[in-house]
C-alpha positions as CSV (number, residue, x, y, z in Angstrom):
1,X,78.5,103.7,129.0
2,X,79.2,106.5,126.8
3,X,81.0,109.3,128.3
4,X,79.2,112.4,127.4
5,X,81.0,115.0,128.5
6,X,83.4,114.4,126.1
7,X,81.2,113.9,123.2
8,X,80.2,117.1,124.4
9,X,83.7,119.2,124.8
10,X,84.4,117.4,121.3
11,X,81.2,118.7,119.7
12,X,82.0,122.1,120.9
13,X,85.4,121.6,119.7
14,X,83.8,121.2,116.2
15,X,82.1,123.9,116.5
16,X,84.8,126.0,116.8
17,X,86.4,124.5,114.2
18,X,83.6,124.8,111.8
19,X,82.6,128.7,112.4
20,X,85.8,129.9,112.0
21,X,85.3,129.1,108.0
22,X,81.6,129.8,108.5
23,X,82.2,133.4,109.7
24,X,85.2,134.1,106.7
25,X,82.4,133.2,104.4
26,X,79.7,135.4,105.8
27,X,81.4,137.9,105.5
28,X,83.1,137.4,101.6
29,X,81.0,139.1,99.0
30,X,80.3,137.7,95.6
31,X,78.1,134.6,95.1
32,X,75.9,132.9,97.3
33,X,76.8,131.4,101.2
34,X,75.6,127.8,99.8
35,X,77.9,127.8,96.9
36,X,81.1,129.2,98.8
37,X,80.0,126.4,101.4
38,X,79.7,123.5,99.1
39,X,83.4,124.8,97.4
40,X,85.0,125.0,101.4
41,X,84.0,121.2,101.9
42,X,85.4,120.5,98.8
43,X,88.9,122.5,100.1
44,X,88.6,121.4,103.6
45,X,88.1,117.5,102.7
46,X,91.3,118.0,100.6
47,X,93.1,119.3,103.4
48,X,91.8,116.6,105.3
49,X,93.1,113.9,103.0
50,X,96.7,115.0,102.9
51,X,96.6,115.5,107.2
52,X,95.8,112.2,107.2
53,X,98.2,111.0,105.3
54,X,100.8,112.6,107.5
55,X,99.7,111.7,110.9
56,X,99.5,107.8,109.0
57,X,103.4,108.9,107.3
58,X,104.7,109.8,110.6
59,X,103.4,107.1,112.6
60,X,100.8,108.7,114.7
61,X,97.5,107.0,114.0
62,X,98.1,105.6,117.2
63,X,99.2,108.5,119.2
64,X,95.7,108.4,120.7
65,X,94.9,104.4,121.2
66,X,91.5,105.2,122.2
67,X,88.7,106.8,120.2
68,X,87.3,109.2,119.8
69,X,89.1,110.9,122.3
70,X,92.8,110.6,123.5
71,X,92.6,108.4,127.1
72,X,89.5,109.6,127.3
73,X,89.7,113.0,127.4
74,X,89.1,115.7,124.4
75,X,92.9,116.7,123.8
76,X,96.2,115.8,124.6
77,X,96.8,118.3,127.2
78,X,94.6,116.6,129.7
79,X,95.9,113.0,129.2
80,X,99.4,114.3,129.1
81,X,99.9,111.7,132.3
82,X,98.7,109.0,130.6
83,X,100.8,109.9,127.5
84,X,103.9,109.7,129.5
85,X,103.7,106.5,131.6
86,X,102.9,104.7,128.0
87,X,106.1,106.8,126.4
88,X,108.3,105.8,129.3
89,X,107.1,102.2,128.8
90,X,107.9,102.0,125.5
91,X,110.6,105.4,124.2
92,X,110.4,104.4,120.7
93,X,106.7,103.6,120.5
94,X,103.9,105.3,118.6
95,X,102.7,107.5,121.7
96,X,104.5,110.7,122.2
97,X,102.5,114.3,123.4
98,X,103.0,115.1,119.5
99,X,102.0,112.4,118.3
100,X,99.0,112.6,119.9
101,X,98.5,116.0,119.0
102,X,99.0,115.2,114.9
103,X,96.4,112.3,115.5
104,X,93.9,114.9,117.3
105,X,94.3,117.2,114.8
106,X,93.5,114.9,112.5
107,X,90.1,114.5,114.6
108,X,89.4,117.7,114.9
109,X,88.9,118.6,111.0
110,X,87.4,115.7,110.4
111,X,85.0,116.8,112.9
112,X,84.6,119.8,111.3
113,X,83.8,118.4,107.7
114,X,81.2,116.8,109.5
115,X,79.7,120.0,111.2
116,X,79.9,121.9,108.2
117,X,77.8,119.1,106.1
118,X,75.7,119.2,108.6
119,X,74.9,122.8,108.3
120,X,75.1,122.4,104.1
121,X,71.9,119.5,105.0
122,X,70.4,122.4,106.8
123,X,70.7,124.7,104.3
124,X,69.7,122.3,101.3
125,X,66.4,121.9,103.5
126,X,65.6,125.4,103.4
127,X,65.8,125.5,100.1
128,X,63.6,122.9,99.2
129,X,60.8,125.4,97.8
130,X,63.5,127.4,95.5
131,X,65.6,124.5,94.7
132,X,63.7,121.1,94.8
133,X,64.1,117.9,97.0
134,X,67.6,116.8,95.2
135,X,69.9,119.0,96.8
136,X,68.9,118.2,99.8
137,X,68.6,114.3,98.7
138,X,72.1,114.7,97.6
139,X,73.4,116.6,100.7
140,X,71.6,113.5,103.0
141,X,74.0,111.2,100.7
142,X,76.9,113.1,101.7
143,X,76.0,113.0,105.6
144,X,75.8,109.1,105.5
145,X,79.0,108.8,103.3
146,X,80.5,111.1,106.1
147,X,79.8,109.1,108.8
148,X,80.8,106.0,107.7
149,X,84.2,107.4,107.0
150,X,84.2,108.3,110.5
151,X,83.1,104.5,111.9
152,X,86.3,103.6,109.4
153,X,88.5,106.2,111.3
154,X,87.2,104.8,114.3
155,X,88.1,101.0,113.2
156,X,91.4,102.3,112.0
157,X,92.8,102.9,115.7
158,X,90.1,100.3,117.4
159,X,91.8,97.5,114.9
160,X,95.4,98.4,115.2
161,X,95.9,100.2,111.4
162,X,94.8,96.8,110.0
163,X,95.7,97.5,106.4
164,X,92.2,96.8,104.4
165,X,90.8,99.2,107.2
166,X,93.3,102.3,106.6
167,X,93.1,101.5,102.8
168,X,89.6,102.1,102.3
169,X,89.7,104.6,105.3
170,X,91.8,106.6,102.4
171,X,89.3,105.4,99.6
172,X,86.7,106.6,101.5
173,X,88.0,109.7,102.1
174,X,88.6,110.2,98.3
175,X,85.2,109.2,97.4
176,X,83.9,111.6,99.9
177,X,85.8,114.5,98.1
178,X,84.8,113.2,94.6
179,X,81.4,113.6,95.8
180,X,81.6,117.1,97.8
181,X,83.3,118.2,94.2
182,X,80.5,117.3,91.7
183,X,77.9,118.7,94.3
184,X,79.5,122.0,94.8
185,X,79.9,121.6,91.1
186,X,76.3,121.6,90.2
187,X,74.2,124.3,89.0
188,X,71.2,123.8,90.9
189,X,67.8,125.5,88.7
190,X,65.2,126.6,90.5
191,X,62.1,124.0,89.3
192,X,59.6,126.9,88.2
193,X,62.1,128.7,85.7
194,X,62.8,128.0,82.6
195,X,66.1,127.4,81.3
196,X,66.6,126.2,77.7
197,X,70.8,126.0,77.1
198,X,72.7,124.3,73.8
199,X,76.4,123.2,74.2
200,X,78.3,120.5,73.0
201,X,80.4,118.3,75.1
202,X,83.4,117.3,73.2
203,X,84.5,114.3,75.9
204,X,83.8,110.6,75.5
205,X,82.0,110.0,79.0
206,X,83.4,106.6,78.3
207,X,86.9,107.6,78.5
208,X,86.2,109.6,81.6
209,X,84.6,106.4,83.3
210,X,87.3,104.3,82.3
211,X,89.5,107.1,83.7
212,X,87.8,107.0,87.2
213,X,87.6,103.4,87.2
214,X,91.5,103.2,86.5
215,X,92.3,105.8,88.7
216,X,90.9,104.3,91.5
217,X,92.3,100.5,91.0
218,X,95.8,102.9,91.2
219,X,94.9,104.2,94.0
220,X,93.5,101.4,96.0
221,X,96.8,99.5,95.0
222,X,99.2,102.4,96.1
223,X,97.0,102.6,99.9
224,X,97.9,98.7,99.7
225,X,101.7,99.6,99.3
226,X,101.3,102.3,101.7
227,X,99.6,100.9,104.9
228,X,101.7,97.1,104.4
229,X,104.6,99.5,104.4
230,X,105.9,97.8,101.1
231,X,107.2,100.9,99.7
232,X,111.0,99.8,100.5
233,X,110.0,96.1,99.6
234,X,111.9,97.2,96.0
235,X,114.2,99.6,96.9
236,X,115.5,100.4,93.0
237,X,114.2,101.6,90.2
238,X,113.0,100.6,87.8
239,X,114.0,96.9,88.5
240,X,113.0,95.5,91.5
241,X,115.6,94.5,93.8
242,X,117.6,93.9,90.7
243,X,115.1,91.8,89.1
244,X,112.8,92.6,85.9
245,X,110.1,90.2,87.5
246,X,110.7,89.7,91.3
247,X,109.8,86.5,92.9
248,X,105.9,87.2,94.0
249,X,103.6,85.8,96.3
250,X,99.9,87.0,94.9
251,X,97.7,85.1,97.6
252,X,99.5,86.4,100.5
253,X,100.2,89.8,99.3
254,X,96.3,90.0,98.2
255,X,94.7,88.4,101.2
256,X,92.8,91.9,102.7
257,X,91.3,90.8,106.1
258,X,94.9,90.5,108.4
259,X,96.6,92.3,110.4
260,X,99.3,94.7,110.0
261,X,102.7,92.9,109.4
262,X,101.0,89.6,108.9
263,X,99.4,87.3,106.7
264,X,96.1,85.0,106.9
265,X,98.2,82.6,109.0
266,X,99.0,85.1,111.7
267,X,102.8,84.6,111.0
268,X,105.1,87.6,110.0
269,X,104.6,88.3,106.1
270,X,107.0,87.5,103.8
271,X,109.5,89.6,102.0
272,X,108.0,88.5,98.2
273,X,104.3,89.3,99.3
274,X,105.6,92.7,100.3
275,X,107.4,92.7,96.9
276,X,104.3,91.5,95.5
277,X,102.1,94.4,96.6
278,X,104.6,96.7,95.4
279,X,105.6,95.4,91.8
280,X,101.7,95.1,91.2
281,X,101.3,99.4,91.9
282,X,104.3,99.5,89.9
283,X,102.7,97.8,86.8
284,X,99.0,99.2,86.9
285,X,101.0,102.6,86.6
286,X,101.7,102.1,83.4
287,X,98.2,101.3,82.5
288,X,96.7,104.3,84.7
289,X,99.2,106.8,82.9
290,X,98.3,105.9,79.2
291,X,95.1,106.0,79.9
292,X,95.0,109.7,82.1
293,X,97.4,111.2,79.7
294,X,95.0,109.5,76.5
295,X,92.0,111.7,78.9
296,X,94.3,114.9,79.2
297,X,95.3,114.9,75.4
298,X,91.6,114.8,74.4
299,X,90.7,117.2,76.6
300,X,93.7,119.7,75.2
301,X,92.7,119.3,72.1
302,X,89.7,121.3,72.0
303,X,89.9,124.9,71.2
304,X,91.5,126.7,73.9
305,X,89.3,129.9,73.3
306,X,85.8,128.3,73.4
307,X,86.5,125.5,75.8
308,X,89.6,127.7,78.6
309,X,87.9,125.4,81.4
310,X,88.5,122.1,79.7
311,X,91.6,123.0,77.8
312,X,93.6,124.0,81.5
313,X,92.1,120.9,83.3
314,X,93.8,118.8,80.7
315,X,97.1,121.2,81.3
316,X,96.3,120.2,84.7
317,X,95.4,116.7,84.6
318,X,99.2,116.1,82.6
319,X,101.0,117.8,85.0
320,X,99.2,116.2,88.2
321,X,100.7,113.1,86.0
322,X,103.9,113.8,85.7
323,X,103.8,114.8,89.7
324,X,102.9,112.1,90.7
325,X,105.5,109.6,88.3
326,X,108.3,112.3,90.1
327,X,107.0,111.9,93.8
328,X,106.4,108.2,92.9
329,X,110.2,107.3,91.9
330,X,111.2,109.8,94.5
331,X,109.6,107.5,97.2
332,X,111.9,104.4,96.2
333,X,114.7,106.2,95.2
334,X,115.2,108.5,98.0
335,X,113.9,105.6,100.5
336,X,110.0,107.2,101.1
337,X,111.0,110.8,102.5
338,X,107.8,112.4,104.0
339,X,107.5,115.6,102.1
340,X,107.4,113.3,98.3
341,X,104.8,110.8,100.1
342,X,102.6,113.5,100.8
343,X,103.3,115.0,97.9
344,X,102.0,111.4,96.0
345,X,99.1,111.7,98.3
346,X,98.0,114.8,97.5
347,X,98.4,114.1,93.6
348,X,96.3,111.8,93.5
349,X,93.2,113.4,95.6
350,X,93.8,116.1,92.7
351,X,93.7,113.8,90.3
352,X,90.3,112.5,91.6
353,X,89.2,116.3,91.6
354,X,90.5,116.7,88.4
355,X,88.7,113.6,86.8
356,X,85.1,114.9,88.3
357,X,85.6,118.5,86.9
358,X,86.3,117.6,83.7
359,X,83.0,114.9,83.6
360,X,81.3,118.3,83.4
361,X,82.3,118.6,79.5
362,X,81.8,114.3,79.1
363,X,78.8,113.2,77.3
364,X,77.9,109.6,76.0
365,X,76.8,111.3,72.5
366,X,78.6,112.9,70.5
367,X,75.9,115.2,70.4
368,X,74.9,119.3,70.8
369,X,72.5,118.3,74.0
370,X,69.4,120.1,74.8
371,X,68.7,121.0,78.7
372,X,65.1,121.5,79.3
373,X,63.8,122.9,82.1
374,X,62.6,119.7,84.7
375,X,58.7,121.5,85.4
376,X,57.2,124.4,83.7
């Protein structure tokens, strides 16, 4: 049976969370509360991304074993009993009162990215008559996408951290902020007026696509790295525990649905699978980079005085690049210190960022395009 006081100190929990932002906004002049809104999501899901990848970096995503409260009660304070008996049971375990509090934490804003699409889906509906249906079509999206990231954060701690859970927890989580950042992104037109614009877009939409599609195979494999905890599996660099091709196990190290530290058998997994995961981020790397710089290179190429947007995004999109290549050798080299993985994490949820601004100036043509107004 549920227990709903709890879902009821944790909504107001969220609450709190979420008008704290809410009231900073009201109260900031210049543009309107829905943009500032959709732009805060965008902010707070970033935020959001890189706490999660410290309470996973410093081994707290089990500091509450329950969900969605901690021993069933809305913060650590109350179960600070419970959190005791299980850290005397076991001192170097993954409960400890901060732990629990990092893992909460973690809750709690997720909780609040939730409240505060809940309020943008209120707002989209009373805009219907100004703005059309698709906002609010759009904002619906995001709800559902919100709340099956939370049934994954759910699963994560329910199913032990199993790795293809916490992976495309984080994949999730990134596709969540891709799509909070070409929504807040949009320029919504009201459907009576007219508006007639002429630009060109000087990006091949095609490289952008492949860009996204790359980007997120990197990504995907570096969450595979991360939650087997095959970072150390090659500890040098740029061979492989002094090998140009390490021995590799590509079934085991690719078999998703196990648990953490195992393979499909159940038995411990094996040294050259955990070599396996690693060497294979390692390679796509080199096909991501080409391909992100080949994206940033285009987009600096364009005049810097009529396209300043574009022409710093590139700046930007190179630099998140070579970030991420530091952070990336750091994490071997310096055997995975905290502050570079986050630092990897976070590079690559701007990346993501990065890549959906800059579809803004893609087109499929190579062509001045016409926007017409959807109804007269």
């Amino acid at each position: 049976m549920p227990n709903l006081a709890l879902f009821a100190e944790l909504a107001v929990i969220a609450l709190i969370f979420a008008g704290i932002p809410l009231a900073y906004l009201w109260r900031r002049p210049g543009y309107s509360f829905f943009q500032k809104l959709n732009w805060l999501l965008v902010f707070m899901t970033f935020d959001l991304i890189v706490f999660g990848a410290f309470t996973r970096l410093s081994d707290s995503g089990l500091g509450c074993p329950d969900w969605p409260g901690c021993y069933g009660n809305s913060n650590p304070w109350h179960a600070i009993g419970d959190i005791q008996l299980a850290e005397n049971a076991m001192p170097s375990g993954p409960v400890t009162l901060l732990k629990a509090w990092i893992e909460m934490i973690h809750r709690y804003l997720a909780m609040t990215v939730g409240t505060l699409i809940i309020v943008q889906v209120i707002i989209a509906w009373t805009k219907v008559k100004s703005l059309g249906k698709e906002p609010l079509i759009a904002s619906l999206g995001l709800l559902a996408l919100v709340c099956i990231q939370g049934a994954f954060g759910a699963w994560t701690v329910t199913l032990k951290l199993q790795p293809i859970i916490v992976s495309t927890h984080l994949i999730l989580a990134l596709c969540l902020l891709a799509c909070l950042t070409l929504y807040a992104q949009q320029t919504w037109s009201t459907p009576s007026s007219v508006i007639v614009s002429l630009r060109q877009k000087p990006l091949s939409a095609w490289l952008v696509s492949l860009a996204l599609v790359v980007l997120g195979i990197q990504i995907f494999l570096g969450a595979w790295v991360s939650t087997n905890y095959a970072v150390l599996a090659c500890p040098d660099f740029p061979s492989c525990n002094g090998a140009w091709w390490p021995d590799t196990n590509w079934h085991e190290g690719f078999t998703l649905w196990r648990e953490l530290g195992k393979n499909a058998a159940g038995d411990y997994i094996t040294p050259n699978a955990l070599q396996t995961i690693h060497w294979a981020h390692r390679l796509f790397a080199i096909a991501a980079f080409l391909t992100l710089v080949t994206l940033g290179l285009s987009a600096r190429s364009v005049s810097r005085t009529a396209q300043p947007d574009l022409y710093r995004l590139g700046g930007l999109l190179i630099g998140l690049l070579l970030l991420q290549l530091l952070t990336g050798i750091s994490n071997v080299v310096f055997q995975w210190p905290l502050l570079a993985a986050l630092l990897h994490t976070a590079g690559a949820a701007a990346l993501v960022y990065c890549l959906v601004r800059m579809s803004n100036w893609a087109s499929w043509k190579t062509a001045i395009q016409i926007k017409m107004p959807k109804r007269l």
